[in-house]
N, C-alpha and C positions, 0 to 999 in steps of 0.2 A: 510546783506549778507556778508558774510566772504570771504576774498581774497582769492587768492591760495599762494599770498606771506606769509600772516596770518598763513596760516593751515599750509606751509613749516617751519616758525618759530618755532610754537605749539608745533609741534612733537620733533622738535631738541630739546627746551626749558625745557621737562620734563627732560633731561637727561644732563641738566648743566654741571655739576660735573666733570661726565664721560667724558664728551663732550672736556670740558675745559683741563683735565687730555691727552686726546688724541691728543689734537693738540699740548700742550707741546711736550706732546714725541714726537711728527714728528718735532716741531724746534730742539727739543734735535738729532734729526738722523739728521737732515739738517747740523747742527754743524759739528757733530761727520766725518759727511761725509766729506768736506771739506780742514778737517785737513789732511789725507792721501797723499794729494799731495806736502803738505808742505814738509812732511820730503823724500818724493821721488827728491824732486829739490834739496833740502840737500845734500841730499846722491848722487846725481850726481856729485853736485860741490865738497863733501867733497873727492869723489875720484880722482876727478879732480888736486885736492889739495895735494893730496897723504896721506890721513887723516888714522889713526889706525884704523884695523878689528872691534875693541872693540866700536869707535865711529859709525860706519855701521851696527853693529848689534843691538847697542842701539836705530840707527836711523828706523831700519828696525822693531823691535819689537816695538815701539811704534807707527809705524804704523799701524801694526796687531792690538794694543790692541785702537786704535782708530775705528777701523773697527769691530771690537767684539764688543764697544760698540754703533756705528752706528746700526747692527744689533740687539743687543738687545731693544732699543729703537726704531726700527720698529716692532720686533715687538708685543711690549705691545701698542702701538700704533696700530698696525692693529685687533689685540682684541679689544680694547676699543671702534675703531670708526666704527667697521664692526660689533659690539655687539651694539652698539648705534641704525644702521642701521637698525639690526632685530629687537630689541623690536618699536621701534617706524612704523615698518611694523607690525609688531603684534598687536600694539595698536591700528593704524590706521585700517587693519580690523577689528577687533573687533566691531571697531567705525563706521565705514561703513553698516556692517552686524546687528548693533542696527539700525542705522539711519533709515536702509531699511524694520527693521521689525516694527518702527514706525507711516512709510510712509502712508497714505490713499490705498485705494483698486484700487481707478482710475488712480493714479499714474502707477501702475503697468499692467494696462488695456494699457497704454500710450505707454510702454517700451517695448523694446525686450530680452525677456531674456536671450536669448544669449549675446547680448550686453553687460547689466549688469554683466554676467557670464565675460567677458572678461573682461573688467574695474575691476573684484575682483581678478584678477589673474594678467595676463598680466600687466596692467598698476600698479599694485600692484608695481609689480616686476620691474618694470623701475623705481617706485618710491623710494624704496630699493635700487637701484643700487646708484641714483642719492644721495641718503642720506651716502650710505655708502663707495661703491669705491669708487663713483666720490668727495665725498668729502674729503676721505681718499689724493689720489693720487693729488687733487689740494692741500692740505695742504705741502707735501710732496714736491709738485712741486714748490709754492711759496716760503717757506723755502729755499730749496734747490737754488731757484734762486738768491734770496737777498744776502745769505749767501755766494755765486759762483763769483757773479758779487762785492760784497767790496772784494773778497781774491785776484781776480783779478783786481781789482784797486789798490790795495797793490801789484802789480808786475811790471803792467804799463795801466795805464792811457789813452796813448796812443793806444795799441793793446785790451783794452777794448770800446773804443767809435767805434773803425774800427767793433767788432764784433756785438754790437748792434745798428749799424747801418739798419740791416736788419731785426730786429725786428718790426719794424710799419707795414713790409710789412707781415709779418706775421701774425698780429695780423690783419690788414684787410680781410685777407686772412680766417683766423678766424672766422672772422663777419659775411663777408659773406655768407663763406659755412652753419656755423653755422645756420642759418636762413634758409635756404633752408631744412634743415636737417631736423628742428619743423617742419617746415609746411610738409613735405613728412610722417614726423613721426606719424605726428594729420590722418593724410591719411591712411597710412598704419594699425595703432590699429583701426579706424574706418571698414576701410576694414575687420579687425581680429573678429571685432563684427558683421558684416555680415557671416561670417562664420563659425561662433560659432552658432548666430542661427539658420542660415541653418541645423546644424546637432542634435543642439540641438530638431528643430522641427521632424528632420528626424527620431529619433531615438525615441521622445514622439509618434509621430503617425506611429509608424512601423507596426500595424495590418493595417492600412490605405493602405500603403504603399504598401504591399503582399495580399492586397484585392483584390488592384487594378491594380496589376503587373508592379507598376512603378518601379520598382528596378532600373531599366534602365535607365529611362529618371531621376529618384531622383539623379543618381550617376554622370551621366552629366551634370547633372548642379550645385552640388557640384564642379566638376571638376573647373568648369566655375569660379565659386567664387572661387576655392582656386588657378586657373591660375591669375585672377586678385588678388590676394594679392600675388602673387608670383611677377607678374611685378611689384606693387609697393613696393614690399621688396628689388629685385633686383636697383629698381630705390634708394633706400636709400642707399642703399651699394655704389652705382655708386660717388653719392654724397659725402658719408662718407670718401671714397677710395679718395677722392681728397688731403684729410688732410695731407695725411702720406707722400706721393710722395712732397709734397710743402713742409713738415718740413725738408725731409731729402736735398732739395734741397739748403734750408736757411743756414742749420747745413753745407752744402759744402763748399758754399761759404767762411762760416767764417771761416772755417778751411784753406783752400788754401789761402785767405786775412793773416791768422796770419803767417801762415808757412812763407810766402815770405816778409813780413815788419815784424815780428817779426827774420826769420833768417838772413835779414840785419843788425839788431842792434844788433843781437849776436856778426857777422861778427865784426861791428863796436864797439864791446865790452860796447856798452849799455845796452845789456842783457848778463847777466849768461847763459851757455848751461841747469843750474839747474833750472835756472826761466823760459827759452824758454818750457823747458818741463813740469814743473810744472802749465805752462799756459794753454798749450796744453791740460794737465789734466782737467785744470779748465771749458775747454770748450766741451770736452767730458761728463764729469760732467753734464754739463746742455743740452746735446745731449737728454734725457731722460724727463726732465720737457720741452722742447719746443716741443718736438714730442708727450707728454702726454696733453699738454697742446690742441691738437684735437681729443687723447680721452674722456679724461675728458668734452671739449666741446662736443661733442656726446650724451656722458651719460647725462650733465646736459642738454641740448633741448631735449633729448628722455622724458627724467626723468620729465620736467617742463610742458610738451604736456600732459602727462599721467596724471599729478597732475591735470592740470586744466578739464580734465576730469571726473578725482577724484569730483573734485569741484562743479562739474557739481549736484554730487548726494548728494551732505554736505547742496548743497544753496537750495535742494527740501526741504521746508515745509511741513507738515505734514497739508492736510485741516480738518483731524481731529482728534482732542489731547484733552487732561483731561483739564477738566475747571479747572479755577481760584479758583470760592467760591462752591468748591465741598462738593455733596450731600452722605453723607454714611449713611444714615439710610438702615437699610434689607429692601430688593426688597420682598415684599409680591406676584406681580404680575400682579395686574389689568395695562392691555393694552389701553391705547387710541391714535386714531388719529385724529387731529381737522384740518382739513380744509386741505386735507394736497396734495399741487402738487410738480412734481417732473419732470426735464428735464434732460436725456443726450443730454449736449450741447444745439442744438435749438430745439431739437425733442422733444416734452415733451409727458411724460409717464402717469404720475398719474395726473387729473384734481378735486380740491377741495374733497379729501378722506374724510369719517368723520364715523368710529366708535369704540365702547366699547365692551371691553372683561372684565367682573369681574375676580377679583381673585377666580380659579381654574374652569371658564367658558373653552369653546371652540367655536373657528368658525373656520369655513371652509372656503375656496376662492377655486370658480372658474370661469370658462370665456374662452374664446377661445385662443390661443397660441398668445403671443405679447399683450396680453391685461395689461400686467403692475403686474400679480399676484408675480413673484418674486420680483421685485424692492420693491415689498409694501410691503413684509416682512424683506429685507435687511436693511428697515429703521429702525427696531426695536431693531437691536443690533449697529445699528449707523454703518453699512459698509459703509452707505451714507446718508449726510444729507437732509433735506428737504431745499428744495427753498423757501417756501412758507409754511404755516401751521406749527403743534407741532404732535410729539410724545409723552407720556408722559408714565409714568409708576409709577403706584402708582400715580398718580397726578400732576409728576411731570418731567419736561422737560429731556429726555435723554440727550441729551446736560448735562447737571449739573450732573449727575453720572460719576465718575472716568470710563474709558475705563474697566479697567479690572473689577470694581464689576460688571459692566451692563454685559457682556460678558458671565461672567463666571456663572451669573443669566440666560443665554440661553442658553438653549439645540439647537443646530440649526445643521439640515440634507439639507444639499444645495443639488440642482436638478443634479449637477455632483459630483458625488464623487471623493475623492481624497485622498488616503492610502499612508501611508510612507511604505519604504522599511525597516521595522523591522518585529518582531513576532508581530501576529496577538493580544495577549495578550495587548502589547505595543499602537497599534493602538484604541483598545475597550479605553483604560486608556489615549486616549491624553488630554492634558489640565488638567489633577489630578497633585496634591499636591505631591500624595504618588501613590506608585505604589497600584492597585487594588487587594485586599483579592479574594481565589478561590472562594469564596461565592458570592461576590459581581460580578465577572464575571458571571458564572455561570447564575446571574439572569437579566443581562442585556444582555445574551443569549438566555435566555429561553423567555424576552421579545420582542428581533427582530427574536425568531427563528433562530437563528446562531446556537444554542447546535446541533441541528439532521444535521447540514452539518461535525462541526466540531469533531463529535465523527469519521468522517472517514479521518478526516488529521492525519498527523503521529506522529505529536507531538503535538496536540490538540491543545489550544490558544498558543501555546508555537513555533505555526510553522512560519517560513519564507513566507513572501505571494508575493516574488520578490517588481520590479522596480512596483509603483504607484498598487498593488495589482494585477497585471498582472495573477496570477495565479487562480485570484478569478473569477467565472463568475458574470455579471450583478446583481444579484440579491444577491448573496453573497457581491459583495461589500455594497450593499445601507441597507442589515442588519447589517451590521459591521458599518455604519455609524450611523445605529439608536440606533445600542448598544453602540457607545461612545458618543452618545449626552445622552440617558437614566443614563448611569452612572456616568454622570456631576450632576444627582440629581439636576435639572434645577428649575427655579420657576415658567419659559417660555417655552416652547416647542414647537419649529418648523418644522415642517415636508414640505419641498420644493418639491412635488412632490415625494416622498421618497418613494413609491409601486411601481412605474411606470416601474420594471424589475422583480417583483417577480409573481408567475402565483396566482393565485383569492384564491384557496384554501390558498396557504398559507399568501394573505394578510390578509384574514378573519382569521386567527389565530393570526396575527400579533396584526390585530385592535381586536379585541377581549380581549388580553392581556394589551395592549393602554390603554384601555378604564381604567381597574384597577390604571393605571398609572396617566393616565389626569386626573382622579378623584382628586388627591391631586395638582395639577399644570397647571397654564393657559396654554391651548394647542392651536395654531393654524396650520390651517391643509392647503394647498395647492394642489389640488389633479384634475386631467382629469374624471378619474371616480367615479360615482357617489356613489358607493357601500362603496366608502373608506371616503365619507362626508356626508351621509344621516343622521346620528343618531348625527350631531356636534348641538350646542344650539342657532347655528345662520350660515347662509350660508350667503355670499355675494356672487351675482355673477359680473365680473368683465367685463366690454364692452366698448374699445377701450379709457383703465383709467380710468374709469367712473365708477361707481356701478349702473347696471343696475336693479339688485332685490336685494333683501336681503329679511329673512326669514326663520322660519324650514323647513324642507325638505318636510312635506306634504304641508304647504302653498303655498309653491312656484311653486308645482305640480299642485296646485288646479286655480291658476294663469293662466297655461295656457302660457309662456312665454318665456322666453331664457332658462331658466332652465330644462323645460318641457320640449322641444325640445331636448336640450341635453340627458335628462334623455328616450324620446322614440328613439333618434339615438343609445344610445347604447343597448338598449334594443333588437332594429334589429339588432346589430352588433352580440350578445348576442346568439341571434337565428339563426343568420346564421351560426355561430361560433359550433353550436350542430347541425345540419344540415350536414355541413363540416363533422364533428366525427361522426355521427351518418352514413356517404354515407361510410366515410372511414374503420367504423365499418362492413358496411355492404361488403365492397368491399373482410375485407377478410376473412369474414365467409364463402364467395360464394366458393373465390380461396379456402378456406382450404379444402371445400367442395369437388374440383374439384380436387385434390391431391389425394382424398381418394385411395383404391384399386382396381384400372383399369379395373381387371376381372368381380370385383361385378359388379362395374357401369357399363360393357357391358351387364353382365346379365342382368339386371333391365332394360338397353333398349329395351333388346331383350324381355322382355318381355311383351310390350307395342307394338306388331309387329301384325299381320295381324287377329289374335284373341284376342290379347290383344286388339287391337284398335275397 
């Protein structure tokens, strides 16, 4: 596990050169800065002296040109170490946003993603600050002080120990506040990640949200969390706000201490009036490194909080990552599971699993809700390992396949869908090499049935489908899902409940097309109803992790069983379901009936009246 002192080095360390080049030039301005006051003490006493115009403007111009080159050497200094800054922010996310697409699946089941979202910004950005100003302006500041305090020991000796004498108290002062600062700071970002997901959530379940007319109470208690990050932003400031008042208080003192024993020994002709001011200088001079010296401390405890933060997401291992003695022969496709259980946490899901799918077989899974049919298929592209038992494919332990050939060997449609905010084109093609030929779109539309929705968007796969496909209904997202796992040209094919939004007629067109498909590639199916797994070459059905049957679809029928049961529940559902359209068919044949023209239908009663009848 890597420190956070480590990872602070790391980053500096890639940019040496730079690094080393920039803190030069800051001793080089610290210099540069210094000498300014020399020729100002000069040039008092030399008029003092009754000295030529000639030597005053000599003395004066090469103050100038001391202070041109002070400035210039801050600032290629402030390039170099605030360019340091950004690439090693840049690098670091970079490194961060790998780290995290490396991570396990239950890591992020753990996390709040709002959090995370703040820690890749926020603390980002503290960390940058602390790499760059804060390190910039202490370089600047120590320089500047070393170099202030010997020009002032070259003047006097005495009126230099009177002025740092009030240093310790500052520098405790320092310590102090300093410390209070992290811990409010650790407080405060923590706070910032509470509030980030708060909106973050707020704004993923915004149909939720206006379903249920929470606008109201969601915006309250927003309010809520961002009044408590407000009180403890305020409480950092409180804290921070003590530095400045305490330096300028320190920087007084010394000033009225030299003024009054320093203009006694002018009086007493121990000091020059050029050296009394020229000291004065000196300590005005360092007015700026001792008051920066509680910025600077600021940034670096803001900066060092955020980092170990940072840290936090560097030291998450990954619980699962490419083997050692990896397997790369081509994934043919035969599926098995041998013995195989599975717990989140202490709750355990799947109890000793155990079956085979041949290469370019099918089975089905089902079972009542919570019985473990997802989990049992997330085992097969490794979203999560087995506790207990083997996966194998082809024969041979997934475990031992590199992450991405097994991967990219499954075609997989998980039970919620989930579409990026690009064109629709974009989303059919995630996980391709290369972007997808019209042809090859085209036909992993005509496979989930996406072509008869999308000849009526406006710019065909070519259109905007918004935030998470928002603009797509249910059914339209989960064939856009089946069209980008179909044109992974898979060698496994998963379907997680992937019908469960489209209406019957057009699943039967779906499966129908499937079927073409699964014929070249192991397919397993996950499915509620029964219409969508009858015809697969082996059904399990799944009861409370357990495999309760297994078998074809008329065996399991003839059984008598879980299966059977399921298979006459929906059969009622089925027929009630036409019953319903069949009343609602009826209801408005009657009413179109009853609309007809008013006069006839009085006729026709009247004529059913006391001869009629």
């Amino acid at each position: 596990m890597t420190s956070a002192r480590a990872t602070f080095f790391h980053y500096l360390g890639q940019r040496k050169t730079q690094l080393v080049i920039g803190i030069l030039c800051a001793a080089a301005t610290a210099l540069a800065g210094v000498v300014p006051p020399r020729f100002i003490g000069a040039i008092i006493d030399a008029l003092q002296q009754g000295t030529t115009f000639q030597t005053v403007v000599f003395l004066a111009l090469a103050s100038v040109g001391f202070s041109a080159a002070d400035a210039v050497f801050r600032g290629i200094a402030r390039y170099l170490l605030l360019n340091t800054a950004r690439q090693a922010e840049y690098q670091m996310r970079n490194d961060l946003f790998a780290h995290l697409q490396r991570l396990h699946l239950a890591y992020f089941q753990h996390q709040r993603i709002g959090d995370l979202m703040a820690r890749l910004t926020n603390d980002l950005t503290a960390v940058r600050q602390m790499l760059g100003p804060a390190l910039m302006q202490g370089s600047f500041t120590i320089m500047t002080f070393v170099f202030a305090v010997l020009s002032m020991l070259g003047v006097s000796v005495k009126l230099t120990v009177i002025s740092m004498i009030l240093m310790p108290v500052a520098s405790l002062a320092f310590w102090y506040v300093g410390r209070k600062v992290h811990v409010r700071f650790e407080r405060l970002q923590a706070k910032f990640g509470d509030l980030s997901t708060k909106a973050q959530e707020n704004f993923s379940g915004i149909r939720v949200v206006k379903a249920f007319s929470q606008e109201g109470p969601e915006a309250q208690d927003f309010a809520r969390v961002n009044r408590e990050y407000v009180g403890r932003a305020v409480e950092l400031t409180a804290v921070q706000g003590l530095i400045w008042p305490t330096m300028s208080f320190v920087l007084g003192l010394a000033v009225l201490s030299v003024l009054y024993i320093g203009g006694q020994d002018a009086i007493r002709g121990e000091l020059t009036l050029g050296q009394l001011v020229q000291f004065v200088a000196y300590l005005y001079l360092l007015s700026w490194p001792v008051i920066a010296i509680g910025w600077i401390s600021n940034m670096f405890q803001a900066g060092w909080a955020s980092l170990v933060r940072l840290q936090e997401i560097f030291d998450a291992e990954p619980a699962i990552a490419d083997p050692i003695d990896a397997v790369t022969t081509p994934i043919r496709g035969e599926v098995e599971l041998r013995g195989v259980s599975f717990a989140y946490g202490q709750a355990i899901v799947l109890h000793d699993v155990s079956f085979k799918v041949p290469a370019g077989g099918s089975l089905a899974i089902v079972g009542p809700t919570g019985s473990g049919k997802s989990t049992l298929v997330n085992l097969v592209p490794r979203l999560f390992d087995v506790q207990q038992g083997e996966v194998l494919i082809d024969g041979i332990n997934v475990r031992r396949y590199p992450l991405q050939q097994l991967r990219r060997a499954v075609g997989y449609v998980p039970q919620e869908t989930f579409l990026f905010s690009v064109p629709l084109r974009e989303n059919v093609g995630f996980g391709l090499d290369r972007a997808l030929t019209e042809a090859q779109v085209d036909w992993a539309g005509d496979v989930s049935q996406l072509n008869k929705d999308v000849e009526d968007f406006p710019a065909r796969y070519d259109t905007m489908i918004g935030e998470r496909g928002v603009t797509l209904s249910g059914g339209q997202k989960q064939r856009t899902a089946i069209a980008r796992a179909v044109a992974k040209d898979p060698r496994v094919l998963i379907l997680d409940d992937a019908l469960s939004a489209v209406d019957t007629y057009t699943e039967a067109e779906i499966l129908r097309r499937l079927r073409g498909v699964m014929r070249e590639r192991t397919s397993i199916v996950v499915a509620h109803r029964i219409s969508t797994v009858k015809d697969a070459d082996e059904i399990l059905v799944l009861d409370d992790g357990r495999i309760a049957e297994r078998g074809a679809h008329r065996d399991l029928l003839e059984r008598n069983g879980l299966y059977a049961q399921m298979y006459r529940r929906q059969l009622i559902e089925e027929e009630l379901e036409v019953d319903e359209e069949r009343e609602e068919h009826d209801k408005r044949v009657k009413q179109a009936s009853f609309d007809d023209d008013s006069p006839h239908r009085v006729r026709r009663l009247g004529d059913m009246g006391p001869e009629g009848g």
